[in-house]
N, C-alpha and C positions, 0 to 999 in steps of 0.2 A: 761820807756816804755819797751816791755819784746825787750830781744835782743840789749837793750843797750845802756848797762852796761859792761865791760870787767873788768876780776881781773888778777892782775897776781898774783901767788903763787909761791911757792918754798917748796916742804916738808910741805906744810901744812901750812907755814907762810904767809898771803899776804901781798905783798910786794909794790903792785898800784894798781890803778883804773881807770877807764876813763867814762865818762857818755856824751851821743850824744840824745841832745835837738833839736826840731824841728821838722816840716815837709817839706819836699824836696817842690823843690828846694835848701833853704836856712834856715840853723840848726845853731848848735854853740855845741860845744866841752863844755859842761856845767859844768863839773869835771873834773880834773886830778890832781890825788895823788900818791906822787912814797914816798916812808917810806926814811926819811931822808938817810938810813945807805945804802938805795938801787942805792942812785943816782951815777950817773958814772958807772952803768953796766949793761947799755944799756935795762933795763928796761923799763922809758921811754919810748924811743925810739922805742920799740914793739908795746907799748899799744898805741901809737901814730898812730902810722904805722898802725897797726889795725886798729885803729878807722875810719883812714883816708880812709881806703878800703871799710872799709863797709858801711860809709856815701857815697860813690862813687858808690856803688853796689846796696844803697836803692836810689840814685835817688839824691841826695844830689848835687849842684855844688858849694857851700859857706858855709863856717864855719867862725862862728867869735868869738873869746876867749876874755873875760876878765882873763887877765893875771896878776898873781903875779908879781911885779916887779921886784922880782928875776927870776922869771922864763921866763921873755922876751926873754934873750939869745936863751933860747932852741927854742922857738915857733920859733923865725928867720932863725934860724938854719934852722929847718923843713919845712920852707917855706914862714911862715907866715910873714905877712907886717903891720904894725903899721899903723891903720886909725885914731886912734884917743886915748882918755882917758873917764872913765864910773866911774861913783860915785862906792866906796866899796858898797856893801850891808852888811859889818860887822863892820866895823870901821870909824865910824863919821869923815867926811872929806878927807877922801883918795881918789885920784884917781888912778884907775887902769889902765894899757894900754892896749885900746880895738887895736886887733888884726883880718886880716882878712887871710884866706885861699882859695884860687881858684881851685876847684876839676877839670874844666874844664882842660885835657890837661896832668895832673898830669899823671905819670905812673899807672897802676893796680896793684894791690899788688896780 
């Protein structure tokens, strides 16, 4: 949907991405890709942060991730709380850890 989608660049390189699925109320963080060589410098952590603002700003009070299970750390980190587990949609048999986010409350970025 126009408005979001966030990239982050650098010099013309892009380095992540974030895509925000739904209509408010209750959306889902439907993307996030940070380039392997990008992680650790707080990239992320932007597009995240971003994203979280502006699901907040359109009306948004719930995001829920299907999360890589490598990237559960971070989602915890940033807030996020483990409801449950959600079949892959790419890989026969995986389950991923579905994640929730409560906007209500949160700071405004």
């Amino acid at each position: 949907a126009h408005g979001r989608t966030v990239v982050a660049e650098q010099d013309g390189r892009i380095l992540g991405f974030t895509t925000l699925a739904g209509e408010p109320p209750e959306g889902a963080l439907a993307m996030m890709f940070v380039e392997p060589d990008a992680i650790g410098r707080g990239v992320g952590r932007l597009l995240f942060e971003h994203t979280v603002a502006r699901a907040r700003r359109s009306g948004f009070v719930r995001l829920t991730i299907d999360a890589d299970p490598n990237a559960e750390p971070f989602y915890t980190a940033m807030g996020a709380v483990r409801i449950g587990s959600t079949p892959s949609g790419s890989v026969p048999g995986r389950a991923l850890p579905l994640l929730e986010l409560g906007l209500v409350g949160r700071r405004a970025d």
